[in-house]
N, CA, C and O of each residue as an XYZ file, in Angstrom:
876
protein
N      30.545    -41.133     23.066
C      30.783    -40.851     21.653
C      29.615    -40.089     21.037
O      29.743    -39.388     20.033
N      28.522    -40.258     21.662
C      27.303    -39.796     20.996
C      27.204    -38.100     20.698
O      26.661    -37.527     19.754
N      27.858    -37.593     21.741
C      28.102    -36.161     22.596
C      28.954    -35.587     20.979
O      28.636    -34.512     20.473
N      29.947    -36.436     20.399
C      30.886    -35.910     19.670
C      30.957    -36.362     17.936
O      31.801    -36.117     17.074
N      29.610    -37.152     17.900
C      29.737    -37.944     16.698
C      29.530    -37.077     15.364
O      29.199    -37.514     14.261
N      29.858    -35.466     15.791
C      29.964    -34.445     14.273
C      31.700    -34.490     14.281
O      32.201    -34.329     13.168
N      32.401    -34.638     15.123
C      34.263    -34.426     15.014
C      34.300    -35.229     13.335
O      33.788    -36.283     12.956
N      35.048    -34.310     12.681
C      36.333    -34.318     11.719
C      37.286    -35.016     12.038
O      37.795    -34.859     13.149
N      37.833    -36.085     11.033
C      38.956    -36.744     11.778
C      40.008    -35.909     12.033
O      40.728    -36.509     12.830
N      40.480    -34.832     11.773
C      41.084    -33.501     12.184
C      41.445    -32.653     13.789
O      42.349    -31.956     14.250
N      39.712    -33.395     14.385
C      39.462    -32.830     15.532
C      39.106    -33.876     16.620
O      38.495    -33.599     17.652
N      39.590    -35.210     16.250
C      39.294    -36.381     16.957
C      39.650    -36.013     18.755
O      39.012    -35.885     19.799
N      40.938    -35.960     18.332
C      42.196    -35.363     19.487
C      40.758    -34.524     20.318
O      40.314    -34.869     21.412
N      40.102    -33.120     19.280
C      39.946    -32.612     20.651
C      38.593    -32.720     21.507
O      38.353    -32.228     22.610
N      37.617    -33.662     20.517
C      36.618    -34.364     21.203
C      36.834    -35.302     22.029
O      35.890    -35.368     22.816
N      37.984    -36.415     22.330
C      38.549    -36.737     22.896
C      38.872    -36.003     24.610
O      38.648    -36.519     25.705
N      39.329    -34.955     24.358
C      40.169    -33.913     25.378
C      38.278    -33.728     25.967
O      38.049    -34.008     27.143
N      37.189    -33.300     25.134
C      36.205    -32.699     25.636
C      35.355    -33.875     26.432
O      34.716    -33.591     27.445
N      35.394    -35.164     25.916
C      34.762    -36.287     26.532
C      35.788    -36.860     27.937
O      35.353    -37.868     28.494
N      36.551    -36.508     28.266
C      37.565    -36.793     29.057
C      37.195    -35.713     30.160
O      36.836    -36.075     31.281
N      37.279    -34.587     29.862
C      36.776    -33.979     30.888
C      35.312    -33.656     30.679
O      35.039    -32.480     30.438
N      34.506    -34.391     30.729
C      33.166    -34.357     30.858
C      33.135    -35.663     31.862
O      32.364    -35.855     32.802
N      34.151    -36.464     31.409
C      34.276    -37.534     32.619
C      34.631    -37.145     34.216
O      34.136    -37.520     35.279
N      35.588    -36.331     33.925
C      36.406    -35.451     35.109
C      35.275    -34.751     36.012
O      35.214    -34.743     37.241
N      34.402    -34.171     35.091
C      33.212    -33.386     36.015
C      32.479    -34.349     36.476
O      32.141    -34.170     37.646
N      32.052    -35.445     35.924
C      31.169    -35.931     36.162
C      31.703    -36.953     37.738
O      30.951    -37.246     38.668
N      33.177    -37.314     37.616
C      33.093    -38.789     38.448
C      34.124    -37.640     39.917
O      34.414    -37.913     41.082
N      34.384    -36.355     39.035
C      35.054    -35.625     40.394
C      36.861    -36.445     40.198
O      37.717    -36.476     41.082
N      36.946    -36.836     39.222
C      38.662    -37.257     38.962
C      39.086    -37.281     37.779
O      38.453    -36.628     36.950
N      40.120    -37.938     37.408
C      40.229    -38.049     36.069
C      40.466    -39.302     35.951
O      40.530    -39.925     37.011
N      40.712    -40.227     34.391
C      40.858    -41.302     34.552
C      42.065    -41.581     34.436
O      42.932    -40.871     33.926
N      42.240    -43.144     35.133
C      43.295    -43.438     35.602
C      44.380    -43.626     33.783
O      45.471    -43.113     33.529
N      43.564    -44.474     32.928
C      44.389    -44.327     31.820
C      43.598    -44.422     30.516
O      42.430    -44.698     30.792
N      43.821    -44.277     28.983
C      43.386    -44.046     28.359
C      43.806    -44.999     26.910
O      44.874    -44.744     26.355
N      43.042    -45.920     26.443
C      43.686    -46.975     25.364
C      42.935    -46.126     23.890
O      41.903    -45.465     24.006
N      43.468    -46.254     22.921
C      43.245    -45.752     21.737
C      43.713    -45.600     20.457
O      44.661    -45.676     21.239
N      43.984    -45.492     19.536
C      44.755    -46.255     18.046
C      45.536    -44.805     18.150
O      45.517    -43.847     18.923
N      46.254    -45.185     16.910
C      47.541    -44.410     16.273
C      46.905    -42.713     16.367
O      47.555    -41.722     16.700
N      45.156    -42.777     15.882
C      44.947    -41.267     15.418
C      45.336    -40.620     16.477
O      45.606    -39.446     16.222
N      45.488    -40.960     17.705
C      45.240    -39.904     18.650
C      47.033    -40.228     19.596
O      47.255    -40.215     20.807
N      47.847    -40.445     18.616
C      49.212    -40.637     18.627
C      50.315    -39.648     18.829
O      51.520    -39.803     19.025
N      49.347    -38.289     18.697
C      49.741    -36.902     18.492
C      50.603    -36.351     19.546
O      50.252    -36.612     20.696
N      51.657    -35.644     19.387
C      52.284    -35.351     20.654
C      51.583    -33.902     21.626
O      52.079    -33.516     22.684
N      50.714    -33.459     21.155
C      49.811    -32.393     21.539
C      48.801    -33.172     22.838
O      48.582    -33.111     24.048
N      48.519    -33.699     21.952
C      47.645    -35.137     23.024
C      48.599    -35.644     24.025
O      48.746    -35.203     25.164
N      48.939    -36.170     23.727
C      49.778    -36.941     24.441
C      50.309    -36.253     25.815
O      50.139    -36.690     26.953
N      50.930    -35.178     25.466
C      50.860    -34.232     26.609
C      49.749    -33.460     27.348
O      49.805    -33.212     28.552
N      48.915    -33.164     26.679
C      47.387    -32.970     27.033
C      46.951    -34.267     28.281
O      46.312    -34.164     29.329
N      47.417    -35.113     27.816
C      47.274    -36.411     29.295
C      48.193    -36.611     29.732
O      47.930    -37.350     30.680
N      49.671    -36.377     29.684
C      50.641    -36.296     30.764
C      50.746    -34.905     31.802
O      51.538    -34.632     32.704
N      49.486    -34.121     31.194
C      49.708    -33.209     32.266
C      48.698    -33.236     33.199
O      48.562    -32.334     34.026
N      47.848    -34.374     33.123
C      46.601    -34.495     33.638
C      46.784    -36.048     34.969
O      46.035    -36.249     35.925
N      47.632    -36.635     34.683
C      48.570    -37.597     34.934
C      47.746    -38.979     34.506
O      47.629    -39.926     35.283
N      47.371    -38.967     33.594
C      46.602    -39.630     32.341
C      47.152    -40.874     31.775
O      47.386    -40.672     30.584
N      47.441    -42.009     32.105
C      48.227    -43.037     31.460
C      47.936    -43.154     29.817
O      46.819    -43.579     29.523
N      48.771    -42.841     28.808
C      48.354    -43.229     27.555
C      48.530    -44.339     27.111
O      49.711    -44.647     26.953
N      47.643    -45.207     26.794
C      48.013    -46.717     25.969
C      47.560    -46.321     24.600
O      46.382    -46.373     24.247
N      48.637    -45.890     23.782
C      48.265    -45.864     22.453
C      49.867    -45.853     21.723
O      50.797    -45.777     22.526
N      50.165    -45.914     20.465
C      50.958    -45.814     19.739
C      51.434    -44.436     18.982
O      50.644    -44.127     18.090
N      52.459    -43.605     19.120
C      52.835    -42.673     18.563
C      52.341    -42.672     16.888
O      52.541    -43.705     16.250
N      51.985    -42.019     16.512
C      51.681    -41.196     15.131
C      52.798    -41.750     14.001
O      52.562    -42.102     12.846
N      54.371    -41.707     14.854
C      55.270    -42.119     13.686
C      55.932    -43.637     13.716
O      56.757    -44.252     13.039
N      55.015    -43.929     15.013
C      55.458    -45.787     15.175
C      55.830    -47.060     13.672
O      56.760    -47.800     13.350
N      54.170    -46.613     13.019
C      54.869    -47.371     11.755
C      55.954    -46.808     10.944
O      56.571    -47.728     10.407
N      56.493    -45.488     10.604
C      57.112    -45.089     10.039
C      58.796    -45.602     10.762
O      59.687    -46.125     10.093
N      58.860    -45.363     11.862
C      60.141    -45.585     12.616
C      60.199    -47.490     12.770
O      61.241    -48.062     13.089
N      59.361    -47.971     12.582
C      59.658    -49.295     12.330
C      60.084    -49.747     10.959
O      60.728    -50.787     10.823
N      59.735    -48.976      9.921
C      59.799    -49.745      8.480
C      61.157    -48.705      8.202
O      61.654    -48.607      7.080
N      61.726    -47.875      9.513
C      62.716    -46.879      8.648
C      64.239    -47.504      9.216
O      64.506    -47.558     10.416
N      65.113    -47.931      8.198
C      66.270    -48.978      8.484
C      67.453    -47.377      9.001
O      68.641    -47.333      8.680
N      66.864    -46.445      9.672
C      67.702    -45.364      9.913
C      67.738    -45.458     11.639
O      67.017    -46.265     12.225
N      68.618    -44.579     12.334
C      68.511    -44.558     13.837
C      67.551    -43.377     14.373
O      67.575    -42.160     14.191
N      66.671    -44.252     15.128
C      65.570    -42.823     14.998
C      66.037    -41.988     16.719
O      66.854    -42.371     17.556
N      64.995    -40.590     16.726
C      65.026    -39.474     17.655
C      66.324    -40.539     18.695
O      67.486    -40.203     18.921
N      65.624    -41.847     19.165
C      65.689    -42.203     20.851
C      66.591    -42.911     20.865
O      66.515    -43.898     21.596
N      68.027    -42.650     19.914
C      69.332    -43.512     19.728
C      70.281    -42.217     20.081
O      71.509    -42.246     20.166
N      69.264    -40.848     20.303
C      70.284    -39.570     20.180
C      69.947    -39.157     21.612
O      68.949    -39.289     22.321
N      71.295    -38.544     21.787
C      71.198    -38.193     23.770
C      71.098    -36.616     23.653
O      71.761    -35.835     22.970
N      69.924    -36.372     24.652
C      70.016    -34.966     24.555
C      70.921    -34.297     25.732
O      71.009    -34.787     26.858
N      71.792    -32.729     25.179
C      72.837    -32.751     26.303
C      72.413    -31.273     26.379
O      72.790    -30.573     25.440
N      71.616    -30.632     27.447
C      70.777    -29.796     28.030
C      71.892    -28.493     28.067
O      71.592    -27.509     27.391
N      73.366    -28.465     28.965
C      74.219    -27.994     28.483
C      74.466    -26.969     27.199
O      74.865    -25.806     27.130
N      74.126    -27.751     26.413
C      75.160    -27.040     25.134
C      73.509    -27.259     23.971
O      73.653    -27.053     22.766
N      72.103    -27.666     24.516
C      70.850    -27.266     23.940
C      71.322    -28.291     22.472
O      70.887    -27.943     21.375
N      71.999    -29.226     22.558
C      72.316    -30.087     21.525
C      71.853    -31.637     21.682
O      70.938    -31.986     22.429
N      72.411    -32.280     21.087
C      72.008    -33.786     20.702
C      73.368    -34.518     20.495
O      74.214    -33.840     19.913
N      73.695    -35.642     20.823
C      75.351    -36.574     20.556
C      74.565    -37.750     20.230
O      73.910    -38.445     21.007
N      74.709    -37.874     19.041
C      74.725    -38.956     17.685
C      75.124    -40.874     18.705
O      75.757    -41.120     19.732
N      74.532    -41.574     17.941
C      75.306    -42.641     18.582
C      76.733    -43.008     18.273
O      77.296    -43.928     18.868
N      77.262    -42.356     17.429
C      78.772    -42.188     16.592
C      79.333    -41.040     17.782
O      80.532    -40.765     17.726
N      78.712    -40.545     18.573
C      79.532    -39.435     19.782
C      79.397    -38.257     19.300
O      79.716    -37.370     20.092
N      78.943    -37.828     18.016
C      79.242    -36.482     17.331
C      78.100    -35.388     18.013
O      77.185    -35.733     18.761
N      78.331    -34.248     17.649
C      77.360    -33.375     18.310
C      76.411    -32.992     17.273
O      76.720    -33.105     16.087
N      75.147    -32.497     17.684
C      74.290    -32.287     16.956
C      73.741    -30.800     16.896
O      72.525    -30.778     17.085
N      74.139    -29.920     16.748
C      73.461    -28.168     16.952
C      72.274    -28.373     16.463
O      71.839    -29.120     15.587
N      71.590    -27.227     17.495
C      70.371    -26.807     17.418
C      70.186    -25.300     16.026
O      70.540    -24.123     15.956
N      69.578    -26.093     15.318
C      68.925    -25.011     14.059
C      67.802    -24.218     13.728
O      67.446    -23.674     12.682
N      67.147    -24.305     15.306
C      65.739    -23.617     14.983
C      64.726    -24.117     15.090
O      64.874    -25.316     14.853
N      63.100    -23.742     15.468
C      62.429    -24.845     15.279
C      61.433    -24.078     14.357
O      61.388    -22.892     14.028
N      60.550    -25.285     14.010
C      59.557    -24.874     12.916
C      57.976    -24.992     13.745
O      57.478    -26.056     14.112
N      57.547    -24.042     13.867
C      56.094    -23.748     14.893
C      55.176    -24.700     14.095
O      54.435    -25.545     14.596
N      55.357    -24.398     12.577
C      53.746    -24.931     12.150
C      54.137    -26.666     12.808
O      53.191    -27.139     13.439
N      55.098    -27.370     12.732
C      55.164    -28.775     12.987
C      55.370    -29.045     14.091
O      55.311    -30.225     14.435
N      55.773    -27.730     15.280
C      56.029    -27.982     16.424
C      56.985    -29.147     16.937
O      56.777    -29.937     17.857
N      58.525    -29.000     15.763
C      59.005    -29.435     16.134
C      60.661    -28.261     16.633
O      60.668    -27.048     16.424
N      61.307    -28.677     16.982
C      63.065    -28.246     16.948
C      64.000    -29.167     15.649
O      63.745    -30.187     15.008
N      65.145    -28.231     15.675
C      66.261    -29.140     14.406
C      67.222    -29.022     14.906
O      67.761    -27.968     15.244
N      67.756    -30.565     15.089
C      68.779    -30.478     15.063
C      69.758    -30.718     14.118
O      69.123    -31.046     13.117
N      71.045    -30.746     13.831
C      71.655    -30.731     12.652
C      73.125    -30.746     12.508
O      73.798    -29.730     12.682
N      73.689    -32.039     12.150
C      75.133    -32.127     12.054
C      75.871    -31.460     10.931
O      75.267    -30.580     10.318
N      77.263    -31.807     10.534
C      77.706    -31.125      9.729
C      78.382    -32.026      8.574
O      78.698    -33.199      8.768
N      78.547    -31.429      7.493
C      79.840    -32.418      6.514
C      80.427    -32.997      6.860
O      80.414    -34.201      6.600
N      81.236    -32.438      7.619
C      82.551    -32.824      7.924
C      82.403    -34.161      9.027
O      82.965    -35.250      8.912
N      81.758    -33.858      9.785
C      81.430    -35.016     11.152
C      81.007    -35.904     10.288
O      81.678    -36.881      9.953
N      79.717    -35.606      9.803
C      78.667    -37.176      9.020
C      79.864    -37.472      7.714
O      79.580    -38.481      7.070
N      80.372    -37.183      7.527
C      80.848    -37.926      6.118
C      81.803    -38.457      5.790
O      82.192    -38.901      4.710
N      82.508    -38.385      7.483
C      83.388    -39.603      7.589
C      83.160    -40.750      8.621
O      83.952    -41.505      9.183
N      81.655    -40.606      8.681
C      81.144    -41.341     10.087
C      81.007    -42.944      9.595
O      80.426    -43.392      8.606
N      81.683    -43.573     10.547
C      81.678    -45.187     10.169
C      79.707    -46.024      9.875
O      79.251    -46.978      9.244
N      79.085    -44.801     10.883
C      77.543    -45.159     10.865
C      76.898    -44.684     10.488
O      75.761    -44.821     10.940
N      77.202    -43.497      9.050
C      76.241    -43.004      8.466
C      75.571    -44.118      7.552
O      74.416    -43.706      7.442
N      75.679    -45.487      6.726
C      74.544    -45.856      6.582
C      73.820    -46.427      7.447
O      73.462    -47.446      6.856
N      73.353    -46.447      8.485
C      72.081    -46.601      9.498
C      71.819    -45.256      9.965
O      71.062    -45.071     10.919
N      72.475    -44.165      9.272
C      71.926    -43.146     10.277
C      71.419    -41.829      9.028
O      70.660    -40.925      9.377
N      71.943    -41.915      7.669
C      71.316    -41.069      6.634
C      71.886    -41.337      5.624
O      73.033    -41.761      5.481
N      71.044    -41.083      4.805
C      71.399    -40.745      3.172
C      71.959    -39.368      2.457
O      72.344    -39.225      1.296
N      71.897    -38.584      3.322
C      71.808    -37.246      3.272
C      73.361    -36.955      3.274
O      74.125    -37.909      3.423
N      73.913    -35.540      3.098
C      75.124    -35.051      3.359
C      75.624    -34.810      4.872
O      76.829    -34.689      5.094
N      74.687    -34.745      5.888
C      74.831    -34.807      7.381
C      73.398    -35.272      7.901
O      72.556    -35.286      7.003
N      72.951    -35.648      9.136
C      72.007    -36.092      9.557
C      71.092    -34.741     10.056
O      71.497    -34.073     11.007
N      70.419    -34.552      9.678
C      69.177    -33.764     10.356
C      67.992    -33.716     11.011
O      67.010    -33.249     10.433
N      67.901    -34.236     12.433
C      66.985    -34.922     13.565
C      66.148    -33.402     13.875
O      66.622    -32.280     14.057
N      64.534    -33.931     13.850
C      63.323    -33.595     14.239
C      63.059    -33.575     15.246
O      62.194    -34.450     15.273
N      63.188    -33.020     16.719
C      62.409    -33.548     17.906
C      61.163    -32.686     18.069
O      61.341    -31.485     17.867
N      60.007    -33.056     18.380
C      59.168    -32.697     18.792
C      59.332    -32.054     19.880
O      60.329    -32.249     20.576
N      57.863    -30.702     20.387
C      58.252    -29.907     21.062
C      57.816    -30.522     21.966
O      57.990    -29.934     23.033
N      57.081    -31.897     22.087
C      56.306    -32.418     23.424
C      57.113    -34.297     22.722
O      56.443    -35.213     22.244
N      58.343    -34.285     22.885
C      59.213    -35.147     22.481
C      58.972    -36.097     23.904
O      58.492    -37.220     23.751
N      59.340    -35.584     25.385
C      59.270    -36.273     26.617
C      57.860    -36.969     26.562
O      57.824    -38.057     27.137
N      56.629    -36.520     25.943
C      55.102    -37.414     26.601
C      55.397    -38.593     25.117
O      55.321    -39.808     25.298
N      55.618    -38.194     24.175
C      55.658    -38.892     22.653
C      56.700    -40.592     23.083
O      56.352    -41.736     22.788
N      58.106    -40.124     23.906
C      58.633    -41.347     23.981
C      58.096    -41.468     25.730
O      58.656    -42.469     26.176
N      57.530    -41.037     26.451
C      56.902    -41.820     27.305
C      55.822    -43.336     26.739
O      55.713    -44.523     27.047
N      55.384    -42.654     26.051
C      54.328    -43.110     24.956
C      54.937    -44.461     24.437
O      54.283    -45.460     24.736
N      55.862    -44.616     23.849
C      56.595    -45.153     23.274
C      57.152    -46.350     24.675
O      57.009    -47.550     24.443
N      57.480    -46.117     25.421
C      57.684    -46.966     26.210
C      56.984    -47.731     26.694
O      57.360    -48.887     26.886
N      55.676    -47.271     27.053
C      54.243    -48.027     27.393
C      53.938    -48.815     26.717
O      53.235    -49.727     27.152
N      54.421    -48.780     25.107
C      53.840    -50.034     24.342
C      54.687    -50.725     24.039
O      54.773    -51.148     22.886
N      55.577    -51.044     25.014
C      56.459    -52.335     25.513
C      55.627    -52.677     25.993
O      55.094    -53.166     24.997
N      54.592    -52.981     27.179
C      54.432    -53.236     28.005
C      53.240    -54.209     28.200
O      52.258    -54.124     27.463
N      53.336    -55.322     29.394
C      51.886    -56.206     29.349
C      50.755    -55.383     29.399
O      49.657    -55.711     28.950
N      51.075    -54.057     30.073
C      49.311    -53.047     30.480
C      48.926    -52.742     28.880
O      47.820    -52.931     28.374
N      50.073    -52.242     28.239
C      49.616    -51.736     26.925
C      48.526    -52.643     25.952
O      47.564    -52.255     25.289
N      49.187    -54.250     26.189
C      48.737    -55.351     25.556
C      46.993    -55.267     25.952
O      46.038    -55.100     25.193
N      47.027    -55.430     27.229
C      45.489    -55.457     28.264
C      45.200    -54.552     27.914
O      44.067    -54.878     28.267
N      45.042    -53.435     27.447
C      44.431    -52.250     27.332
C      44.120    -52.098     26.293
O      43.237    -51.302     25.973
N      44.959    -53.045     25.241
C      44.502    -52.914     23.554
C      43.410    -53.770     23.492
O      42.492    -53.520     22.711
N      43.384    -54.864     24.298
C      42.407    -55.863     23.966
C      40.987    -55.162     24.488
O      39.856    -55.253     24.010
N      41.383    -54.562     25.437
C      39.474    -53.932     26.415
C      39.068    -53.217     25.038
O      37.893    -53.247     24.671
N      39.936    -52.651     24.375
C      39.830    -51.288     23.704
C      38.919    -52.018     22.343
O      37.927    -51.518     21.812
N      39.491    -53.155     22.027
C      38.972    -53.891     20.870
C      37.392    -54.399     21.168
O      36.729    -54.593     20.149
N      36.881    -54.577     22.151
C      35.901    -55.325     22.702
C      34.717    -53.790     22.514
O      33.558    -53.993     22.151
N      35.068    -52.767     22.725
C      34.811    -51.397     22.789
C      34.454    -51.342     20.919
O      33.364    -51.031     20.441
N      35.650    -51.719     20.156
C      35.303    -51.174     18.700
C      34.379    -52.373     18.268
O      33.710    -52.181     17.253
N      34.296    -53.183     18.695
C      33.280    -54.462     18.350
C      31.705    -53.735     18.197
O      30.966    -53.749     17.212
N      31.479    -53.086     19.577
C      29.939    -52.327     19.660
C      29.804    -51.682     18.329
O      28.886    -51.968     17.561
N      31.025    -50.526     17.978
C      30.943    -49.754     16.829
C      30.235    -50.785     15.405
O      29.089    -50.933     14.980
N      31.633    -51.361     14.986
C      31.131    -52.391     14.129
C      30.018    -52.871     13.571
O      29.684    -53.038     12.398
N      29.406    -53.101     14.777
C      27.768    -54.061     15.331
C      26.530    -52.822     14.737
O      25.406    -52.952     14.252
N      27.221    -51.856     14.997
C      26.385    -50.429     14.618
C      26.788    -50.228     13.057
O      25.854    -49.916     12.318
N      27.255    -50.281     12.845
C      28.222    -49.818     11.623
C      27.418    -51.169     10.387
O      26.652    -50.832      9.485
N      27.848    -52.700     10.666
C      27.728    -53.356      9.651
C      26.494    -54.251     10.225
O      26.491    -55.256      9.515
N      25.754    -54.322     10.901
C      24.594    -55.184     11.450
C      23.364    -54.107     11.321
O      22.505    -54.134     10.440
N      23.453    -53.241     12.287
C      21.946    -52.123     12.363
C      21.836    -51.705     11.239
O      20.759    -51.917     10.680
N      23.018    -50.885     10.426
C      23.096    -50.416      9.484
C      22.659    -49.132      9.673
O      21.640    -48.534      9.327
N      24.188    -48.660     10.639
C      24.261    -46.920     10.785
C      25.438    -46.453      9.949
O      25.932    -45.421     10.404
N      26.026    -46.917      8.862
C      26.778    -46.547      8.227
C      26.637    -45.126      7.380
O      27.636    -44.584      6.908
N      25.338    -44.588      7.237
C      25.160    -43.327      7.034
C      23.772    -42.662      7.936
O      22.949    -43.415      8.457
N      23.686    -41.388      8.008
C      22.811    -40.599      8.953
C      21.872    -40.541      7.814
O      22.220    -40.348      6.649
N      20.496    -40.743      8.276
C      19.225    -40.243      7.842
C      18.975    -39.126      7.725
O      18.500    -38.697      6.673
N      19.265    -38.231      8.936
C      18.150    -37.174      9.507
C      19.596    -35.911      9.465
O      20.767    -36.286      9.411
N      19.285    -34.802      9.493
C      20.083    -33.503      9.398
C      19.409    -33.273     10.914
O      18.451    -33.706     11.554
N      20.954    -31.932     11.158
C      20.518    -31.502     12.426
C      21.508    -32.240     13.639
O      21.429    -33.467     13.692
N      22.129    -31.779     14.293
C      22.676    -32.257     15.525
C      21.944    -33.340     16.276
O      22.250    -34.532     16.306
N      20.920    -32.741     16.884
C      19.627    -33.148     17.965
C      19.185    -34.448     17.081
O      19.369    -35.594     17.490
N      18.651    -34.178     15.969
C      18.054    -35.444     15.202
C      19.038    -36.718     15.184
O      18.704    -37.897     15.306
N      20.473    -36.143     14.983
C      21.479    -36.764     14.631
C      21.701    -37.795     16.205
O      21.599    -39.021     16.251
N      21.982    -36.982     17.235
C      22.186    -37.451     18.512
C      20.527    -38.801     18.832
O      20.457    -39.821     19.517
N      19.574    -38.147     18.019
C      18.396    -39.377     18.496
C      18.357    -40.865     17.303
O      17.542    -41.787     17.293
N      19.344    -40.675     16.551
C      19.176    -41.687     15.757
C      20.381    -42.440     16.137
O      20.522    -43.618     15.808
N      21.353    -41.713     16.899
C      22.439    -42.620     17.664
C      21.864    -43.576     18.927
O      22.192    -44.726     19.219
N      20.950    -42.741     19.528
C      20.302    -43.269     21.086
C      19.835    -44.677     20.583
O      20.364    -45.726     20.951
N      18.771    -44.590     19.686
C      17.833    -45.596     18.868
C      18.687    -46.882     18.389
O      18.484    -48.068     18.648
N      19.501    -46.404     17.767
C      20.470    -47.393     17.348
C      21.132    -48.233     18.870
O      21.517    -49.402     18.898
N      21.123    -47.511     19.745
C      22.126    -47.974     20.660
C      21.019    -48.777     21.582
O      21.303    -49.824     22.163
N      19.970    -48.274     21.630
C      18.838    -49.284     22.555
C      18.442    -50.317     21.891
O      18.072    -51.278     22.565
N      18.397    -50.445     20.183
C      18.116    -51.803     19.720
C      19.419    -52.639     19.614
O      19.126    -53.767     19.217
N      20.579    -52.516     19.796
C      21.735    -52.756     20.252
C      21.793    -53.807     21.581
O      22.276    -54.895     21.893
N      21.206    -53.035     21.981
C      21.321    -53.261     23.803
C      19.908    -54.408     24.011
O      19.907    -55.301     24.859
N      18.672    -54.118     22.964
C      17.425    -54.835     23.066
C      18.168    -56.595     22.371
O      17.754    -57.685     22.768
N      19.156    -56.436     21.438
C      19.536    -57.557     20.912
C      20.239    -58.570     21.772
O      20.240    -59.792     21.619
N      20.933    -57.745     22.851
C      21.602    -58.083     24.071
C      20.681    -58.797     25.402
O      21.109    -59.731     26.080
N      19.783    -58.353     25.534
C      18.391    -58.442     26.584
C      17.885    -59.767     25.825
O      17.771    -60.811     26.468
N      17.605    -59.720     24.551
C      16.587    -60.954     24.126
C      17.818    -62.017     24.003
O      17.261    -63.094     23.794
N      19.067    -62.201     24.030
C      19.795    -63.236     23.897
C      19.898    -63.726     25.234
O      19.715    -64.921     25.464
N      20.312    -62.506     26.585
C      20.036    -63.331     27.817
C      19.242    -63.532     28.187
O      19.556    -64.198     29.174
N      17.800    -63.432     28.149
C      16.622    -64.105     28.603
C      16.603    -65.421     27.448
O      16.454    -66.616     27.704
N      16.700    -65.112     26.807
C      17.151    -66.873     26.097
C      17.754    -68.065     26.800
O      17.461    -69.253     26.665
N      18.454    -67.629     27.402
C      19.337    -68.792     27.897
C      18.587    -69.594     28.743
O      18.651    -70.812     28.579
N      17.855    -69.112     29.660
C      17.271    -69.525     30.434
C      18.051    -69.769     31.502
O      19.280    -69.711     31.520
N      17.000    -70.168     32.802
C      17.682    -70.041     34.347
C      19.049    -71.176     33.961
O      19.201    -72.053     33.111
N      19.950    -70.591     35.143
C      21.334    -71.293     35.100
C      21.072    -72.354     35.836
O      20.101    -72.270     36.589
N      21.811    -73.539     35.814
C      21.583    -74.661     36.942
C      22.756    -74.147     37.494
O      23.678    -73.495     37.003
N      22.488    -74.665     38.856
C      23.629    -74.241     39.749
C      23.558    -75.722     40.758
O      22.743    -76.482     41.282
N      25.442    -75.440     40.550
C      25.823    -76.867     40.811
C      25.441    -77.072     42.828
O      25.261    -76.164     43.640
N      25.435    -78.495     43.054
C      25.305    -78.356     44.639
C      26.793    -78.254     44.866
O      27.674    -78.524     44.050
N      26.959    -77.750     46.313
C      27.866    -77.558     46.924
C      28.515    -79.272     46.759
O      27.962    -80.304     46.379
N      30.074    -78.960     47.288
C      30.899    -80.196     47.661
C      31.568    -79.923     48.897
O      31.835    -78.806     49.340
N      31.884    -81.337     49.563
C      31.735    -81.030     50.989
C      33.752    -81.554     50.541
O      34.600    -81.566     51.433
């Protein structure tokens, strides 16, 4: 983190991507998987490590939104490669309308006539027909999505928490909540400092303890 601690929350994603492969050079692989909160939920990312074969343990970007939304979201709609469309869970078809670059997504888009006599348009819109968003990296986003079913996802949130604990410890104990010093270099030596009296707080608690007794054997 030290390497990246000028990133914009804007550019998390791509300090991320740059500390990842700084790992890659360094260990000669990549890592096996990667735990991390919502920010980095992005479907840009996300594929950025499915092409790397990168396990993601994190939560999609629109997870809370698709939980608090009483509508049928993207992964209730079948995509039919064929005809470059989408079939509704009502069976209806969905045409393709274009996509929009800046959001990097595709549209799809039903009609009057289908949605507005559909027995399931309230779970599926408010609208005059339904109009579904897929993302252009939709396949790594609900890969994504599936993983956090999962017991690894669970194990991987918890390592991950034990990880933001250090932060914290820096944050509300040392009292690095703001930078002193200007300058990158200065900036990077007041992280080091912080992190060796960190680590010195760690050293003077286990020499505290003193030698372990160790039990005798049993026969």
């Amino acid at each position: 983190m030290v390497g990246e601690i000028s990133a914009r929350m804007s550019q998390e994603t791509v300090a991320a991507q740059a500390m990842l492969t700084r790992f890659a050079e360094w260990r000669g692989r990549e890592p096996e998987s990667v735990a991390a909160d919502t920010t980095y939920g992005n479907g840009e990312f996300l594929q950025w490590l499915a092409d790397r074969g990168i396990t993601p343990y994190m939560r999609t970007r629109d997870s809370i939104h698709r939980k608090n939304s009483p509508f049928y979201g993207p992964e209730r709609f079948t995509y039919q490669p064929e005809s470059n469309s989408y079939r509704c869970p009502a069976g209806q078809q969905l045409n393709y309308g274009g996509r929009n670059q800046r959001n990097r997504t595709y549209a799809y888009i039903g009609t009057r006539k289908r949605c507005g006599a559909c027995s399931q348009k309230a779970q599926c819109t408010t609208g005059a027909f339904r109009f579904l968003a897929i993302h252009m990296d939709e396949p790594a986003r609900q890969r994504a999505r599936e993983l956090a079913n999962t017991p690894e996802f669970a194990q991987a949130q918890r390592q991950r928490k034990k990880v933001e604990a250090l932060f914290a410890e820096l944050k509300n104990q040392i009292g690095l909540r703001r930078l002193r010093l200007r300058r990158l270099k200065f900036v990077r030596e007041q992280f080091f400092l912080a992190a060796v009296a960190q680590n010195i707080k760690r050293l003077v608690r286990f020499l505290s303890q003193g030698p372990r007794s160790i039990l005798p054997a049993t026969t």
